[in-house]
C-alpha positions in Angstrom: 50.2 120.7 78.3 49.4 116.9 78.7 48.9 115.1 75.6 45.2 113.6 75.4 45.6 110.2 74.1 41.7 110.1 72.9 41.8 109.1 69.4 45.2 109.1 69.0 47.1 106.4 66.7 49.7 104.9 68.4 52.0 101.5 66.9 52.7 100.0 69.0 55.9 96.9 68.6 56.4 94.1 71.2 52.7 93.9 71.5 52.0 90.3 72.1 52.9 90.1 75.9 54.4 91.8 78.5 54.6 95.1 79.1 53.3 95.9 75.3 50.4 93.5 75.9 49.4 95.7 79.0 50.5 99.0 77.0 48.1 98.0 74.5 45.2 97.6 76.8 46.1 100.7 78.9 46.3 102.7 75.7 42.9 101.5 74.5 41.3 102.7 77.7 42.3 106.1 77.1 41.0 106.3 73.8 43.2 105.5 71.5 43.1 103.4 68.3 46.1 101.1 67.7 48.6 99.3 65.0 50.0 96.5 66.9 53.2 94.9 65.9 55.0 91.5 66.9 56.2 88.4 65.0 54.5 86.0 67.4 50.4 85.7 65.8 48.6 84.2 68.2 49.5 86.4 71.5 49.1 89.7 69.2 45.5 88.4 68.4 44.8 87.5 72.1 46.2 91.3 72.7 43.9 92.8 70.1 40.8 91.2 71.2 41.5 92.4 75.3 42.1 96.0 73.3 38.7 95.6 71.0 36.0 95.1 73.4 37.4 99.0 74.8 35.6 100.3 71.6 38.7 101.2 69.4 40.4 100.9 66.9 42.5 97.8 66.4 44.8 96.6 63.5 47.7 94.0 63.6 50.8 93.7 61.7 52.8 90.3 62.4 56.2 90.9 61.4 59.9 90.6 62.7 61.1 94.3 63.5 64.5 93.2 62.1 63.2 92.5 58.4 64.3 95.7 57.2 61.8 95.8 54.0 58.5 94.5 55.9 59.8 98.0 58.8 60.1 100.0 56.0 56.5 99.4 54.8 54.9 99.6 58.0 54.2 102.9 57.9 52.3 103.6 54.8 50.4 100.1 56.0 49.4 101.6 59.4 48.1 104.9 57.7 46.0 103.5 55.0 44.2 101.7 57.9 43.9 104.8 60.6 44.9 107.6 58.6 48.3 109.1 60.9 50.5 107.9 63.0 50.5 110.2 66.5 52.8 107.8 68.7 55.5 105.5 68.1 56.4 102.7 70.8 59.5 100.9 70.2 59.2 98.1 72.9 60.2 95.4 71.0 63.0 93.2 72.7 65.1 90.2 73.2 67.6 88.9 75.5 70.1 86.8 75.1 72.5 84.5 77.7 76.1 84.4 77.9 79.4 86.8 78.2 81.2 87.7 75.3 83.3 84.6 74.5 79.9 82.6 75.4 77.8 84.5 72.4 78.4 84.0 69.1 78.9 87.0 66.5 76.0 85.5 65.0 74.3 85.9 68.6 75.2 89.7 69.1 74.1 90.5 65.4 70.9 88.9 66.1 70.4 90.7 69.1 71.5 94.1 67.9 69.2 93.9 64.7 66.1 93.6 67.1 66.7 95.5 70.0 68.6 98.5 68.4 68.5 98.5 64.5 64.7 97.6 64.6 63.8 100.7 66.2 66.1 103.0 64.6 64.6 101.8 60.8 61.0 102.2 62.4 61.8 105.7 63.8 63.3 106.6 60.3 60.3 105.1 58.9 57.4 106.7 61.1 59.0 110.1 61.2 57.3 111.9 57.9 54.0 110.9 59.2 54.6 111.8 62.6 56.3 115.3 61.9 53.0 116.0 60.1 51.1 115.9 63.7 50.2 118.8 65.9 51.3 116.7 68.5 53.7 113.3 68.1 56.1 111.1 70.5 58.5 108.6 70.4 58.9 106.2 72.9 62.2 103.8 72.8 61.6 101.0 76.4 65.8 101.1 76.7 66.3 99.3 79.9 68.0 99.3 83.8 71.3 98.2 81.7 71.1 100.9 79.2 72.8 102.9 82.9 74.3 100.2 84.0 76.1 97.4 82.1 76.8 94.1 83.8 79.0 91.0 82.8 77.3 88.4 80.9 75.1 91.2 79.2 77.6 92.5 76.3 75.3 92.2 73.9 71.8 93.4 75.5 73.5 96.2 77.6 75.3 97.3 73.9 72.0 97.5 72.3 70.2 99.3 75.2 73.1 102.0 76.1 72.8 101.9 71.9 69.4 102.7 72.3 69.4 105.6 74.9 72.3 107.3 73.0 70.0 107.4 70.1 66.9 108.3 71.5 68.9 111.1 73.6 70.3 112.5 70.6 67.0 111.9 68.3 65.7 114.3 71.1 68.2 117.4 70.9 67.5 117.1 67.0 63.2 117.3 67.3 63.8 120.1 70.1 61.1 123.0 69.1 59.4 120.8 66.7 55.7 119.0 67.8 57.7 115.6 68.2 59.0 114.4 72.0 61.4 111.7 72.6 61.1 109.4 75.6 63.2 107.1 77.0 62.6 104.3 79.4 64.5 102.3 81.6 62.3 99.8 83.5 64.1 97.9 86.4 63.0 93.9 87.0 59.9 93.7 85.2 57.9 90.2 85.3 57.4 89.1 82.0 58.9 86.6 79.5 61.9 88.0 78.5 64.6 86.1 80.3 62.7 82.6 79.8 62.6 83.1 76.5 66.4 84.0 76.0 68.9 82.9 74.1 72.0 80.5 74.9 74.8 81.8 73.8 76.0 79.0 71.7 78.9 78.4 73.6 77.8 78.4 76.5 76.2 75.7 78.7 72.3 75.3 78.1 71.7 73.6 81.6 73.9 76.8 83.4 71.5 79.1 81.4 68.5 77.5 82.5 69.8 77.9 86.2 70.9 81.2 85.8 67.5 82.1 84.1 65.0 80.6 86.7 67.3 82.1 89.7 67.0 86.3 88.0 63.1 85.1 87.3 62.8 85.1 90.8 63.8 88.8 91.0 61.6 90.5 88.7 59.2 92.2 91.0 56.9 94.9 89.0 54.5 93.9 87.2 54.2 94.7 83.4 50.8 96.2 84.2 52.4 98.6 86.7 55.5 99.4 84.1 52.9 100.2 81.2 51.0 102.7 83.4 54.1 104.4 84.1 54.8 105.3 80.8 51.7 106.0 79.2 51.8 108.7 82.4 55.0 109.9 81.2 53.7 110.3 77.7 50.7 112.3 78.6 53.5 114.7 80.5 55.8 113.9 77.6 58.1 113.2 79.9 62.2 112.7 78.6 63.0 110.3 81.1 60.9 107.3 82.8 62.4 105.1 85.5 60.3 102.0 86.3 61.1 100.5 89.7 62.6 100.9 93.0 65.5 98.9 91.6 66.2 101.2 88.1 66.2 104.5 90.3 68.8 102.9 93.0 70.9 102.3 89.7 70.6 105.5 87.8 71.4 107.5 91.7 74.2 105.0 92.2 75.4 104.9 88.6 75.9 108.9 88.3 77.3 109.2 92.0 80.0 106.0 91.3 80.5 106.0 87.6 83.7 103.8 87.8 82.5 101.5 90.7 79.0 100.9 90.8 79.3 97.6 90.4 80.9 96.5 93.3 78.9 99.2 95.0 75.7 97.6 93.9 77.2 94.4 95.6 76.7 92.2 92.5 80.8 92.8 91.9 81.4 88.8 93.3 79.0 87.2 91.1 80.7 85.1 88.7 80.1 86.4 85.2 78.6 83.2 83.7 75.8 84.0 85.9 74.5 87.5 84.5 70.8 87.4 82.8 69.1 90.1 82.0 66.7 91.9 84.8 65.2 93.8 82.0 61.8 94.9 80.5 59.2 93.1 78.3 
């Protein structure tokens, strides 16, 4: 049975641009009300008034999904305001340039506590209110390199591989219960992400910015295309959503040639120093 979105709750994190800025809009004209989430005030306002004018519900909530207390009061903040919590959208991300001896320890924590720790404390967060609903989902936007991990992408490829081991297992656990788990992996998705990466801090910032503007050029779908996907795959409560022409060559590639996709994906020659994320957001 599809899920009807209509006057659902969903929060909704990474709100502010991207594919969580056109989630939020696409959500809104299906009905449902929203808690949007990001750290950055002025685009989540901008989001909010595109998703208002629809006739919904709107509240928004500007925090950084790696402060651990402001996560952990989220939820009861979201439910004063619309009552339940029905969906859960973990889309929050960030990128960041540089192999491993590149990035700092610093770098990789920073990274980690956003992209992967930030939507395991929300999950553990939201999941009373959600178990509580005849019908619930979780949604965690993993990545392309959460099936594939590349050089110069340690840290991001850790955190989404991090993410989709979670969410798969989160999945198994909910089984019979009136929660689903979806995971996404969107391919090269135009949006902000990898301009507003960080440099590792040992690594050259003018070789980042080359290596940023040249994988810009490659990011083909457009967040508005990536957002319908997977509100579709939530109304079929789907397990599984590849976004892309690019993500489902990977995944068929990646299971046929686990040990040499790389080379088979002809990327093997390209010097590490020039790997930048592809990703979501």
């Amino acid at each position: 049975m599809a899920f009807n979105l209509s006057g659902a709750v969903v929060l909704l994190t990474g709100a502010a641009s991207g594919i969580g800025a056109e989630l939020a809009v696409q959500l809104a004209k299906k009905g449902a009300h929203l808690a949007l989430v990001d750290r950055n005030e002025a685009g989540l306002e901008a989001t909010a008034a595109r998703a208002r004018i629809l006739g919904i519900t709107v509240t928004t909530h500007v925090l950084d999904i790696a402060d651990e207390a402001a996560v952990a009061g989220l939820p009861e903040t979201v439910q004063a305001a619309h009552g339940h919590i029905s969906v859960l959208i973990n889309n929050a991300g960030v990128a960041l340039v540089g192999t491993f001896d590149q990035a700092s320890l610093a770098d990789f924590e920073w990274l980690m506590n956003i992209n992967f720790w930030g939507a395991v404390r929300l999950t553990s967060a939201c999941l009373p209110a959600l178990r509580r609903e005849t019908t619930a989902q979780i949604v965690f936007v993993s990545s392309a390199f959460g099936l594939i991990a590349p050089p110069g992408q340690t840290a991001y490829a850790a955190s989404k591989f991090a993410l989709r081991g979670f969410g798969e297992s989160l999945s198994h656990e909910l089984a019979g219960t009136s929660i689903k788990v979806t995971l996404v992996h969107p391919g090269g998705v135009d949006t902000n992400i990898a301009r507003s990466a960080r440099v590792g801090e040992n690594m050259d910032p003018e070789a980042a910015a080359t290596d940023i503007a040249m994988f810009q050029k490659l990011l083909r779908t457009g967040p508005d295309v990536a957002a319908a996907h997977i509100i579709a795959g939530i109304r079929k409560r789907q397990p599984r959503i590849l976004i892309g022409a690019d993500a489902r060559t990977i995944d068929r590639i990646q299971r046929l040639f686990p040990a040499r996709y790389w080379r088979l994906l002809g990327l093997g020659k390209r010097k590490r120093s020039t790997a930048v994320s592809r990703a979501k957001v």
